[in-house]
C-alpha positions in Angstrom: 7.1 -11.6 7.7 8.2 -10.4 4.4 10.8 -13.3 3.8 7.8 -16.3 4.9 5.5 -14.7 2.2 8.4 -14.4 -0.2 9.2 -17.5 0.4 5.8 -19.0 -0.4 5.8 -17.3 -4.0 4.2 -13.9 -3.5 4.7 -10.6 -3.8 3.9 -7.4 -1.3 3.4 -3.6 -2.3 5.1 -1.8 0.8 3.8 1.4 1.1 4.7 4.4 3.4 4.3 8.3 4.0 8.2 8.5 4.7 10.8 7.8 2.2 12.9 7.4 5.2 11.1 4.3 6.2 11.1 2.7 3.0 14.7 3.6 2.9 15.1 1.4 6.2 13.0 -1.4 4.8 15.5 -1.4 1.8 18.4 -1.8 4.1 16.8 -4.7 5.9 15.6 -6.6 2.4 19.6 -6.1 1.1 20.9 -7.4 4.0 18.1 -10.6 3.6 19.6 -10.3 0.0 15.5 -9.9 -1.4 15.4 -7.8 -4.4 13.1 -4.9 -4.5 11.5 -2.2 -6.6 11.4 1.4 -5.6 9.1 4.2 -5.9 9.4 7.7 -4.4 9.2 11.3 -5.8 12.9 11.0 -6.0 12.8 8.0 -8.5 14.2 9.1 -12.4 12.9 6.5 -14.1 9.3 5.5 -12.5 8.1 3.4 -15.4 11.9 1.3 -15.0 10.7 0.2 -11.5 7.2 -0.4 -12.4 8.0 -3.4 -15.1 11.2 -4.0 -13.0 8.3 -5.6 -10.4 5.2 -6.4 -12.7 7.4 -8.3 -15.3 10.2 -9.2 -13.3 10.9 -11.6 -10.6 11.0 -9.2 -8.1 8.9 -10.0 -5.1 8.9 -6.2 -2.9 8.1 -3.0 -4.4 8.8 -0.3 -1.9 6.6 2.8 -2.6 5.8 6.1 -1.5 2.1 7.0 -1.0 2.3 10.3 -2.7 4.2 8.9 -5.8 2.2 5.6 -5.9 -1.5 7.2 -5.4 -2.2 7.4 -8.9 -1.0 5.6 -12.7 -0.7 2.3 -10.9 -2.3 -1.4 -11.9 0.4 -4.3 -9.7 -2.3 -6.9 -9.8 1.1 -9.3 -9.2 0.9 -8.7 -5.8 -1.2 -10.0 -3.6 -0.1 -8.6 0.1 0.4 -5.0 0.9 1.4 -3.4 3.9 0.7 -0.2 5.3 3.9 0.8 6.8 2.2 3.7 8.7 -1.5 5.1 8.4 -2.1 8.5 6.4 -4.2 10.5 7.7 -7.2 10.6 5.1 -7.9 7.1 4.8 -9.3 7.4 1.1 -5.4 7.7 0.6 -4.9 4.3 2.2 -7.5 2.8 -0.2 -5.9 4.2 -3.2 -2.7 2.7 -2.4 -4.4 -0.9 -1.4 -6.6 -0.8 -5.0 -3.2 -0.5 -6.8 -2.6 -4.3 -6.7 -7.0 -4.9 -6.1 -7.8 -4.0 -9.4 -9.7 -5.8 -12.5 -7.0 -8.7 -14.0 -6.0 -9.3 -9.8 -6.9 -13.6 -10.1 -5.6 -14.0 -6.5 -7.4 -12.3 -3.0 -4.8 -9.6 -1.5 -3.9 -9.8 2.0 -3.8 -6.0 3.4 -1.6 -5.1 6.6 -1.4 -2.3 8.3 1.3 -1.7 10.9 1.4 0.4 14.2 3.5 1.0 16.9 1.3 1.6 20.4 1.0 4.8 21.7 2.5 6.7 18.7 1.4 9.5 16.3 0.4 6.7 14.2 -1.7 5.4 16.8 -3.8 8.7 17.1 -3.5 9.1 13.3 -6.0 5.8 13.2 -8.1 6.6 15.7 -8.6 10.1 14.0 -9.2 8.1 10.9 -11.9 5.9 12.3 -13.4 9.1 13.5 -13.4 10.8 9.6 -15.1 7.6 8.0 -17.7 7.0 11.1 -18.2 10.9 10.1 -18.3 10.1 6.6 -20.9 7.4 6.9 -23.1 9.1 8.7 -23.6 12.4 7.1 -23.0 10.6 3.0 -25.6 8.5 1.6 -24.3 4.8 0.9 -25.2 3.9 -3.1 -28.0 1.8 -2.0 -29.5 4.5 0.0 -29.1 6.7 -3.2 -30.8 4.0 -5.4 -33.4 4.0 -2.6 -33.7 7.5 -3.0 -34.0 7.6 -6.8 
């Protein structure tokens, strides 16, 4: 999947809870011999890997969703996946508005992946769960307009 969109000229934000899985990705992209960006807690020089993708020609940027959930505008991309689902799903849609942001001039594809009857499985379910919560007990703005 990441090689056909590649291929057609685009470029994907990876994200994922586990460094270990981005790690694995990596592999898999060297091996393809696709170049990639990489973001983690671990990474030295974060700001090097930022313009390494957003002025680059690099087509994957591999980031962690703790160390990509904030100081982040990749409007170049225009795919991200979610590798595997956190489990507050406001962190999800951090990571997704790091390449859906004002200056984006294409529409972003977002994937999320999961494996059937895993932890990450249950961990959407249990997010579904949070925002039907969330819905139902917060106000939507047009209900607070309403209101006002």
């Amino acid at each position: 999947m990441i090689e056909t969109i590649v291929n057609q000229g685009n470029k994907i934000l990876i994200f994922s809870s586990f460094v270990k899985h981005l790690k694995l990705i990596a592999a898999e992209l060297i091996k393809n011999d696709l170049r990639f960006a990489f973001l983690t807690g671990e990474t030295l020089d974060r700001e090097a890997e930022i313009k390494k993708f957003s002025q680059g020609d690099i087509p994957v940027f591999l980031i962690s969703i703790k160390a990509g959930g904030t100081g982040l505008n990749l409007t170049q991309a225009n795919y991200v996946f979610i590798i595997d689902p956190w489990w507050n799903p406001s962190v999800e849609a951090q990571a997704i508005a790091r390449a859906h942001r004002s200056g984006q001039k294409n529409s972003v594809m977002v994937y999320r992946f999961l494996s059937k009857d895993t932890i990450e499985e249950k961990i959407q379910k249990y997010q579904q769960k949070k925002t039907d919560l969330a819905e139902n007990f917060v106000p939507s703005k047009q209900e607070i307009l309403e209101i006002l």
